[in-house]
C-alpha positions as CSV (number, residue, x, y, z in Angstrom):
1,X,-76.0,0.3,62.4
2,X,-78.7,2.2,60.2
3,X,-77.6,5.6,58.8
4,X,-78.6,8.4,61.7
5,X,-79.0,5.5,64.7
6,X,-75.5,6.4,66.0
7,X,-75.5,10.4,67.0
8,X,-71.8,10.8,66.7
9,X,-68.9,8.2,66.8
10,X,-64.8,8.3,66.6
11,X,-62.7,6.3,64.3
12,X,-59.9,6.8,67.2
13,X,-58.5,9.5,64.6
14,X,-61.0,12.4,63.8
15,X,-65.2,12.8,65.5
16,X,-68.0,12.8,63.3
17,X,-71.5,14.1,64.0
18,X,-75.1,12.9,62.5
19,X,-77.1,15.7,61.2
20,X,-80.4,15.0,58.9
21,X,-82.7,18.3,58.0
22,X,-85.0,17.7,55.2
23,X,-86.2,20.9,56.1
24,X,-83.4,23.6,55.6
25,X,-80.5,24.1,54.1
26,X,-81.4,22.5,51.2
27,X,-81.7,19.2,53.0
28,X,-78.9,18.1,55.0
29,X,-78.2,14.2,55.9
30,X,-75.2,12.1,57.3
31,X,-72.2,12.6,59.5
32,X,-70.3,15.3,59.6
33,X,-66.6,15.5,60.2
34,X,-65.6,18.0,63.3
35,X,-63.0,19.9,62.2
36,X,-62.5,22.5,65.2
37,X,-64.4,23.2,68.5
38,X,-62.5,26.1,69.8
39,X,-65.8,28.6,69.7
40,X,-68.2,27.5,66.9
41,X,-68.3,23.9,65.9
42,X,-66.8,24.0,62.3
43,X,-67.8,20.4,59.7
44,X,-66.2,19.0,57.0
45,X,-68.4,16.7,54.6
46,X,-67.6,15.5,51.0
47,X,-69.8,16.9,48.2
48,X,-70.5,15.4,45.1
49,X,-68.0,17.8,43.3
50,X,-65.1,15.6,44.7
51,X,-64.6,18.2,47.8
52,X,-65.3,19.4,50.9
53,X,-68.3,21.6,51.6
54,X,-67.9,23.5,55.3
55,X,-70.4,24.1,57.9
56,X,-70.9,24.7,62.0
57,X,-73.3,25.1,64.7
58,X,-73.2,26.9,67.8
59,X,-73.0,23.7,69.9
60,X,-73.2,20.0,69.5
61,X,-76.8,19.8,70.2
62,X,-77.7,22.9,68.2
63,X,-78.8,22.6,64.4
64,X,-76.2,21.6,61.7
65,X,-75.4,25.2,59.0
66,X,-73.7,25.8,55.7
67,X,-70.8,28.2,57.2
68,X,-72.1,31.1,54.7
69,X,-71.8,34.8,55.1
70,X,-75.7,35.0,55.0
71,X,-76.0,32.5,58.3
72,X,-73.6,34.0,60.3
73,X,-75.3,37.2,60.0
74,X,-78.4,36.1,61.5
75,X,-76.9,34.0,63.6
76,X,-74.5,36.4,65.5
77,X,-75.1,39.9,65.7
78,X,-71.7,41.5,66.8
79,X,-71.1,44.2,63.9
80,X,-67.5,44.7,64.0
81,X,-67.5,40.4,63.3
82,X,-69.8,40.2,60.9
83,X,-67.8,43.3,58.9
84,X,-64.4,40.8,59.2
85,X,-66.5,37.6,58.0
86,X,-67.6,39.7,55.0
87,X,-63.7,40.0,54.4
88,X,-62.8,36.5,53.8
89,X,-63.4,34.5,50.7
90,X,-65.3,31.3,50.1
91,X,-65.6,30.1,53.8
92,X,-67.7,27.4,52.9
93,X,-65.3,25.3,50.2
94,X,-61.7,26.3,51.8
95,X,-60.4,25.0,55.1
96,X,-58.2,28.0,56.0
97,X,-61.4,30.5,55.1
98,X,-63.4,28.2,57.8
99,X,-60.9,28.0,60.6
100,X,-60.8,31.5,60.2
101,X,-64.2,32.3,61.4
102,X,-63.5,30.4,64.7
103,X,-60.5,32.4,65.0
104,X,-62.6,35.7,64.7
105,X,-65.6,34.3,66.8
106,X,-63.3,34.3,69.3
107,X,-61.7,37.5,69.0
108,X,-65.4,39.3,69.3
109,X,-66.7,36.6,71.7
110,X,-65.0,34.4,73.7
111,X,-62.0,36.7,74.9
112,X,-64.7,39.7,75.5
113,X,-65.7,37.3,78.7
């Protein structure tokens, strides 16, 4: 298969999803290693520095984000999570920072229902 043919596949170990925007985000391409799905959907994906860079989206058919401080504020508008985001440190290049956020999304989100 052709790079971006397949939308998502599993190695029987971990999921990975395509994502290609030339338009944002500094231009994003390839698959994307799902990390968590409980709330966001948190990515891994190597970077050319020799590590991992992190992102989510809001679902699996929803556009592909570097998880940044700056994204999260527009995309979710609950105060009191944005204010404990702003807390944590590098969320994008640490896995524990990312997990984090889901753990918080669902704090302010998911057990509010």
């Amino acid at each position: 298969y052709k790079l971006g043919e397949i939308y998502g596949y599993s190695d029987g170990k971990n999921k990975y999803r395509y994502f290609y925007d030339d338009k944002n985000e500094g231009g994003l391409l390839g698959y994307f290693l799902v990390k968590e799905t409980k709330g966001i959907i948190i990515y891994g994906q190597w970077n050319l520095h020799g590590g991992t860079t992190y992102y989510y989206s809001k679902a699996f058919d929803t556009p592909i984000r570097i998880l940044s401080k700056t994204n999260l504020e527009r995309d979710f508008q609950n105060e009191d999570f944005i204010k404990e985001i702003k807390k944590l440190k590098e969320i994008n290049k640490k896995q524990e920072s990312a997990l984090q956020v889901n753990t918080l999304y669902n704090k302010y989100y998911l057990q509010q229902n």
